[in-house]
C-alpha positions as a printed NumPy array, in Angstrom:
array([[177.309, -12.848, 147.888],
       [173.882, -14.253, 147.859],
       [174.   , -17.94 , 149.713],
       [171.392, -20.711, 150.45 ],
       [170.995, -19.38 , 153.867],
       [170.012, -16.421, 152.73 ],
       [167.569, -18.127, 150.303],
       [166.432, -19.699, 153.408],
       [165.94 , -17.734, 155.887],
       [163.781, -15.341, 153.295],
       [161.576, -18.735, 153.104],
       [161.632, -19.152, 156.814],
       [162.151, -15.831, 158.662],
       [160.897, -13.193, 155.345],
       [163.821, -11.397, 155.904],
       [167.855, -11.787, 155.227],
       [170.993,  -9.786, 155.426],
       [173.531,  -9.689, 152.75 ],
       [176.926,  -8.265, 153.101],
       [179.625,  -6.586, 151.294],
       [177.121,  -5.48 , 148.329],
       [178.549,  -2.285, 148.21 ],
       [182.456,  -1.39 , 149.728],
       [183.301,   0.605, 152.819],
       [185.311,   2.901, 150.408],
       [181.965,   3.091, 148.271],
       [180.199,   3.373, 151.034],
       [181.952,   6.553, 152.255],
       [181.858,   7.891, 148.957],
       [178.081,   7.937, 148.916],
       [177.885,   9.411, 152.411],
       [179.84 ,  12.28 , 150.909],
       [177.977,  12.95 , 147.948],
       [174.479,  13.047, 150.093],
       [175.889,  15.204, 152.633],
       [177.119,  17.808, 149.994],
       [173.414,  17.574, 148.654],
       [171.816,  17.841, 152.081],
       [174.484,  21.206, 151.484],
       [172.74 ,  22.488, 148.995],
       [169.659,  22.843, 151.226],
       [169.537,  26.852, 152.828],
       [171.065,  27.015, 156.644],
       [168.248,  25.231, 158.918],
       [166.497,  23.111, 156.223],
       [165.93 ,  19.982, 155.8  ],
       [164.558,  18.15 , 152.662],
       [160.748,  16.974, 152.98 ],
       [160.756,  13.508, 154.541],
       [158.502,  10.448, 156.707],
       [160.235,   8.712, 159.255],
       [163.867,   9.069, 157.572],
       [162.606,   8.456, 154.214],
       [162.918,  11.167, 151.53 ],
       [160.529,  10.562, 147.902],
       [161.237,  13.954, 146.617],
       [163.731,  15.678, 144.774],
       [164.303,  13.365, 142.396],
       [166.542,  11.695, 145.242],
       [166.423,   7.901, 143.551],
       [167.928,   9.28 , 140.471],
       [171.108,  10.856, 142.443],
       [174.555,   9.146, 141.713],
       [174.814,   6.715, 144.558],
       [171.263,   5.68 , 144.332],
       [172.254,   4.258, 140.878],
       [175.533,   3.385, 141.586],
       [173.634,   1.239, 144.613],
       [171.284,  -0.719, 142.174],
       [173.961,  -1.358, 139.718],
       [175.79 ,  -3.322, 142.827],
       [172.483,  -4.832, 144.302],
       [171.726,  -6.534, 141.039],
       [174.095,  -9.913, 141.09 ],
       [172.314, -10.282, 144.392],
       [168.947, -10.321, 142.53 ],
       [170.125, -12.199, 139.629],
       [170.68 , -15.002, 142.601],
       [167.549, -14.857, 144.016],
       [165.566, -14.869, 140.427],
       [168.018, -16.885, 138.063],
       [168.33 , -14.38 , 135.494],
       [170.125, -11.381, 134.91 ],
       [167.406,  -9.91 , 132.346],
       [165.898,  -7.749, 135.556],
       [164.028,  -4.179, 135.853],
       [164.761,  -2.185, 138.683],
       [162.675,   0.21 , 140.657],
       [163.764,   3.662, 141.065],
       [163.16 ,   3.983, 144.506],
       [163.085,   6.393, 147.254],
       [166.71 ,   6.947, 149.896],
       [166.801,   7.494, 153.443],
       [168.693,   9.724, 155.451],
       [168.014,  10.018, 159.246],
       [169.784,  12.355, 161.351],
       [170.548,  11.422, 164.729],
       [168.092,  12.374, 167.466],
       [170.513,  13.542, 169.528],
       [172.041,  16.592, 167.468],
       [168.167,  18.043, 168.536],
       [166.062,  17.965, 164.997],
       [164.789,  14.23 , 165.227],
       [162.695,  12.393, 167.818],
       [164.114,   8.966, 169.201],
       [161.634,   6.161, 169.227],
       [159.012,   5.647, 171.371],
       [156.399,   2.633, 171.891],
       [153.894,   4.222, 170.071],
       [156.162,   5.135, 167.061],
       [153.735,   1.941, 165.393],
       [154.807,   2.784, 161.461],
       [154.676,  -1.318, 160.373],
       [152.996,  -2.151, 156.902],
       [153.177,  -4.186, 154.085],
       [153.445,  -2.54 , 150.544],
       [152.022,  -5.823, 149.019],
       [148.046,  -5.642, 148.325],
       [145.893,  -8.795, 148.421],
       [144.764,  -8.794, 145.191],
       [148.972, -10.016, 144.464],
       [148.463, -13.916, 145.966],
       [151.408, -15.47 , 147.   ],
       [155.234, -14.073, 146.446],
       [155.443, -11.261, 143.963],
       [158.792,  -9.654, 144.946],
       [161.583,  -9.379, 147.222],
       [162.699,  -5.95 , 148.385],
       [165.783,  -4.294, 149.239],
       [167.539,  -1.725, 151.538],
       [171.064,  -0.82 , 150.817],
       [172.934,   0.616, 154.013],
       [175.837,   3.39 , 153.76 ],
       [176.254,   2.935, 157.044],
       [176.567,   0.53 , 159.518],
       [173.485,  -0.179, 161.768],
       [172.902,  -1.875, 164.796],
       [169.732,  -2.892, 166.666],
       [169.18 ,   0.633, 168.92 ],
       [170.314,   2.512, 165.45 ],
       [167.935,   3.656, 163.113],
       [167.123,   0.698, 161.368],
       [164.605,  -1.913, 159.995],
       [161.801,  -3.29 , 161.818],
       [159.89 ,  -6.243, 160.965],
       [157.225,  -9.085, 162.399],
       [159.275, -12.046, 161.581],
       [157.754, -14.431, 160.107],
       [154.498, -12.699, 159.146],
       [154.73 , -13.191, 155.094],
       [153.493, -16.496, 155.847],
       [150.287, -15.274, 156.547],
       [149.787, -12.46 , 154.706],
       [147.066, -14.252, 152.654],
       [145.373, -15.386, 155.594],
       [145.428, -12.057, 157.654],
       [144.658,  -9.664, 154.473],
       [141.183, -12.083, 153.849],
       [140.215, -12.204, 157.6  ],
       [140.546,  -8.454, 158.291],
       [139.313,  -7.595, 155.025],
       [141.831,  -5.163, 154.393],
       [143.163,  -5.02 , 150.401],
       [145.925,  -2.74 , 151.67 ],
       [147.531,  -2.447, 155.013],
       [148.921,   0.713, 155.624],
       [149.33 ,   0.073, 159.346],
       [149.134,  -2.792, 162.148],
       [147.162,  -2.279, 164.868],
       [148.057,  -3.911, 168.474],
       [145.604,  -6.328, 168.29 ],
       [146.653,  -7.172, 164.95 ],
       [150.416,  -7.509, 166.67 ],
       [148.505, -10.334, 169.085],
       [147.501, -11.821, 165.653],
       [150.407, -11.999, 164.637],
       [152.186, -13.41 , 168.001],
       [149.461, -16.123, 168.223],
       [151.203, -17.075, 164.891],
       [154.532, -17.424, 166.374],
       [155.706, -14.074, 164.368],
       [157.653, -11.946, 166.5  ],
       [158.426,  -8.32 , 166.356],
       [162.547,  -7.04 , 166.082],
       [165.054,  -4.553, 164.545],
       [167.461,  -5.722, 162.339],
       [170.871,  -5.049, 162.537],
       [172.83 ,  -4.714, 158.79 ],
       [176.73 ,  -4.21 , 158.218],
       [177.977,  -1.172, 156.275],
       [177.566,  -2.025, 152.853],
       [175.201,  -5.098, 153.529],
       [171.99 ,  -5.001, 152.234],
       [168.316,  -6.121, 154.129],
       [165.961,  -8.097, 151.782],
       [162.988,  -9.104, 152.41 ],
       [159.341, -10.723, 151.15 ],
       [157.081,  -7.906, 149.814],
       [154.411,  -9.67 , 152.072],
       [156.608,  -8.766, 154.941],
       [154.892,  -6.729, 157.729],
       [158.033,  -4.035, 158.115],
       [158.705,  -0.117, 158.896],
       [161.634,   1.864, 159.797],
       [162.382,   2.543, 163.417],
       [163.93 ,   5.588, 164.732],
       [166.972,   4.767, 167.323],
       [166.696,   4.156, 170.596],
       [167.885,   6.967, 173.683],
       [171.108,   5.787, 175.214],
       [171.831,   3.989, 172.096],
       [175.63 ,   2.206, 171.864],
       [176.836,   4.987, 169.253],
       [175.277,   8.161, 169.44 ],
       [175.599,  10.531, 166.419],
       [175.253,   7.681, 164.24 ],
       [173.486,   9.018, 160.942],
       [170.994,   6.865, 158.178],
       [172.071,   6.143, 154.436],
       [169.868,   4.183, 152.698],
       [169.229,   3.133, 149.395],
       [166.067,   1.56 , 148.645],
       [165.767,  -1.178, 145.756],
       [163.451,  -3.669, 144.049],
       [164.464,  -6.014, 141.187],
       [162.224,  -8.75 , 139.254],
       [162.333, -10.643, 135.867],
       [161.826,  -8.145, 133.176],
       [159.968, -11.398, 131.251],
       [157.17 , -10.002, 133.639],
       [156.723,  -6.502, 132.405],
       [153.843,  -5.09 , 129.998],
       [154.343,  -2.753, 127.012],
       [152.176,  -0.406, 129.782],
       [154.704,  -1.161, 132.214],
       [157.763,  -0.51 , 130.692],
       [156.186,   2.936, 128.981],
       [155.644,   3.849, 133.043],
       [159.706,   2.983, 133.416],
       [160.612,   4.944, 130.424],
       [158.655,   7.9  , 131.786],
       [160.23 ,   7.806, 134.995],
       [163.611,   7.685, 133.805],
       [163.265,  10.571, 131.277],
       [161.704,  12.908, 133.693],
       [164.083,  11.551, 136.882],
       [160.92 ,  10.419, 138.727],
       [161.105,   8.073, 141.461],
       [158.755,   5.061, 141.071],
       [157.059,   2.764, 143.83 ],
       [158.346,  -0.554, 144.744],
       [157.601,  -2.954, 142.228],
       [159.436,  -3.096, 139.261],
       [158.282,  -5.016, 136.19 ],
       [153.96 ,  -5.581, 137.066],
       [151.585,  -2.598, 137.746],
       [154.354,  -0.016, 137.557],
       [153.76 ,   3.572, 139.495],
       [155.051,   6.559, 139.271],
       [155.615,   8.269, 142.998],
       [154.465,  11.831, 142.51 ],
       [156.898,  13.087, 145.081],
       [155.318,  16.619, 145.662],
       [156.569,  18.581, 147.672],
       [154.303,  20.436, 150.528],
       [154.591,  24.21 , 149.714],
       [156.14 ,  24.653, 153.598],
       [158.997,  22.113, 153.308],
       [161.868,  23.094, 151.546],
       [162.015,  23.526, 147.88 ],
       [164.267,  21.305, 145.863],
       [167.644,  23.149, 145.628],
       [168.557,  21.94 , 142.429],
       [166.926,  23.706, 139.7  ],
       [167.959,  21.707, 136.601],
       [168.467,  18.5  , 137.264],
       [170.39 ,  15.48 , 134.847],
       [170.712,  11.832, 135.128],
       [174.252,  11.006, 136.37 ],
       [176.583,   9.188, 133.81 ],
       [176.127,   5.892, 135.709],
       [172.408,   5.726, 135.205],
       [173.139,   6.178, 130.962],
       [175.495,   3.102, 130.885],
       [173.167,   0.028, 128.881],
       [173.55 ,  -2.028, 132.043],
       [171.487,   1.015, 133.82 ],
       [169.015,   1.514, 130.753],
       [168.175,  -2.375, 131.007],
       [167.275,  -2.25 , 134.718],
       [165.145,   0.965, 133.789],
       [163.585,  -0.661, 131.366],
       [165.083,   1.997, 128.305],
       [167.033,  -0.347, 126.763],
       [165.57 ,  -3.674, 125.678],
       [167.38 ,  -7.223, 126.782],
       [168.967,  -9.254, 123.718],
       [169.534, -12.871, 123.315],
       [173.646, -12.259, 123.937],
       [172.03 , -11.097, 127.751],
       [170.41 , -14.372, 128.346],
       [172.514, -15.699, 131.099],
       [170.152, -17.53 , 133.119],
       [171.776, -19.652, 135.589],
       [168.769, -22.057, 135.916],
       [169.164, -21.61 , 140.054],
       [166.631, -18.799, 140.818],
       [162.738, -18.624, 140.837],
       [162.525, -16.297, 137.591],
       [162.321, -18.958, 134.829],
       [159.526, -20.883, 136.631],
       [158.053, -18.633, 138.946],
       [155.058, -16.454, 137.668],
       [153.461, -14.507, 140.21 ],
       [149.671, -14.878, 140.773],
       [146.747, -12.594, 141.091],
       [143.059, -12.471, 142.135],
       [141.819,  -9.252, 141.114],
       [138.265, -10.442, 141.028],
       [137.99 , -11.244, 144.572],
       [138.705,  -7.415, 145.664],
       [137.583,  -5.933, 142.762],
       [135.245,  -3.327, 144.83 ],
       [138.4  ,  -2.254, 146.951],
       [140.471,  -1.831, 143.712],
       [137.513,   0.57 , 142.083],
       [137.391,   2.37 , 145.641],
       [140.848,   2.692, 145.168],
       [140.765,   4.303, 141.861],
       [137.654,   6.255, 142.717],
       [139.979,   8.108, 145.081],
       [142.829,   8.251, 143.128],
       [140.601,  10.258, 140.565],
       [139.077,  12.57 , 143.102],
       [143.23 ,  13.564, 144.758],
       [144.063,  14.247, 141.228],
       [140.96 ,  16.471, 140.359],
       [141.913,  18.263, 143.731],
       [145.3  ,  18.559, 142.723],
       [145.097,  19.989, 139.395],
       [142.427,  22.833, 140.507],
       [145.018,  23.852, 143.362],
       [147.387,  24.092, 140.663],
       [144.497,  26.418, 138.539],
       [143.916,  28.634, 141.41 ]])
């Protein structure tokens, strides 16, 4: 599933496609569950979302969100030579197409490229993952990225001064291209699955008009998956929380664990569901392990010896940006003051 071109190109390029993760039968199956939950919505809404992406309604604890980690993780145990791995619980994506009349197409300044990784994580700390339901070619919506870019994350974080990068600016594009980096989409099969380094500089992009197949819709599952060796007693309480209350966490999986607070604006639509349970596929122990519930034993120590896990420990330099981490948490404090008193009143 996983090969060494993969593992080189995500050296090289900072991006790979893998395919046949999940099959076209699967892959149908999924579409059909989503689209009877989309359903569930009343006649003309549509579930709270950014740029396809949907982080509410406890969407990364649905059935085929599960069902899509559970088939993503040999492909991890590749990369990181273990199979002892935590998962995150992760956000979806479903993006209708813009010509049914409720979506925009892209346009040149549709600019939504990032990185998720913060400088005060030095080097590598985790490769991310995007599951496609559906087949998606370059016009379709799809996955954008400056190729080649994670080389010089370290370099381009320092000289802008920026601890988090929440979006690239044109000249920072020129930056970039002086670098030999190089914006594009990237095409993925149905079923395949996009990886790439979290110091990637990436987005989603919306389709293009006069795209080859029109009416072509977005299923995505996102997912992240590191050594659970790296994990905290802090960090795994976070996991256990999430899973419990079927909250979706942010990308990384086993260090500095976050819960996403998914709230939903009081003018998008409400979450249909009222009660909501963890499907049977996220209580099997293989499941509980990647959630961090259920502890790995010594009969799970299958390391293959082939993967970065039982060498690789990621670095940090908190020190250098402490003041932007304490700014951080400053505001952090002051959103959730603000929230709770809206909440009072």
């Amino acid at each position: 599933m996983f090969t060494e071109e993969n593992r080189a190109e995500l050296s090289s390029k900072g991006v790979t496609v893998v395919p046949s993760v999940i099959s076209e039968v699967d892959c149908d199956r999924h579409q059909q569950y989503f689209r009877d939950w989309l359903s569930k919505f009343p006649s003309g809404q549509w579930p709270q979302s950014n740029n396809s992406l949907i982080q509410s309604y406890k969407s990364g604890h649905l059935q085929p969100a599960w069902e899509a980690r559970l088939a993503a993780k040999p492909v991890f145990a590749e990369i990181w030579g273990t199979k002892k791995l935590l998962s995150s619980m992760d956000a979806i994506a479903i993006g209708r197409p813009p010509e049914e009349g409720e979506e925009k197409f892209w346009s040149p300044d549709n600019n939504t490229l990032h990185v998720d990784q913060k400088a005060d994580r030095v080097g590598l700390h985790a490769y991310q993952g995007a599951v496609y339901l559906e087949e998606c070619a370059e016009d379709d919506w799809t996955f954008e990225v400056i190729e080649g870019s994670h080389k010089h994350f370290d370099q381009f974080m320092e000289q802008t001064g920026q601890w988090r990068c929440r979006n690239v600016k044109s000249p920072d594009l020129a930056w970039f291209e002086g670098k030999g980096c190089y914006r594009r989409r990237v095409p993925c099969p149905k079923g395949g699955m996009v990886l790439w380094d979290s110091r990637l500089f990436h987005s989603s992009a919306r389709p293009l008009e006069g795209r080859q197949h029109p009416g072509r819709w977005r299923f995505v599952v996102f997912v992240c998956m590191t050594p659970s060796a790296w994990a905290t007693p802090s960090d795994l309480e976070t996991k256990r929380k999430a899973y419990t209350d079927l909250e979706l966490t942010k990308h990384w999986p086993s260090q500095r664990v976050r819960i996403f607070t998914g709230e939903i604006d009081p003018e998008q639509a409400k979450d249909p569901i009222e009660m909501h349970v963890l499907p049977e596929v996220a209580k099997t122990d293989e499941a509980r392990r990647l959630a961090g519930v259920l502890p790995y034993g010594e009969e799970n120590d299958d390391s293959n010896g082939d993967g970065l896990g039982q060498a690789f420990t990621p670095v940090w330099d908190k020190e250098k940006w402490v003041a932007h981490i304490e700014e951080h948490k400053k505001r952090k404090r002051a959103e959730e003051k603000k929230r709770a008193e809206s909440i009072q009143s």
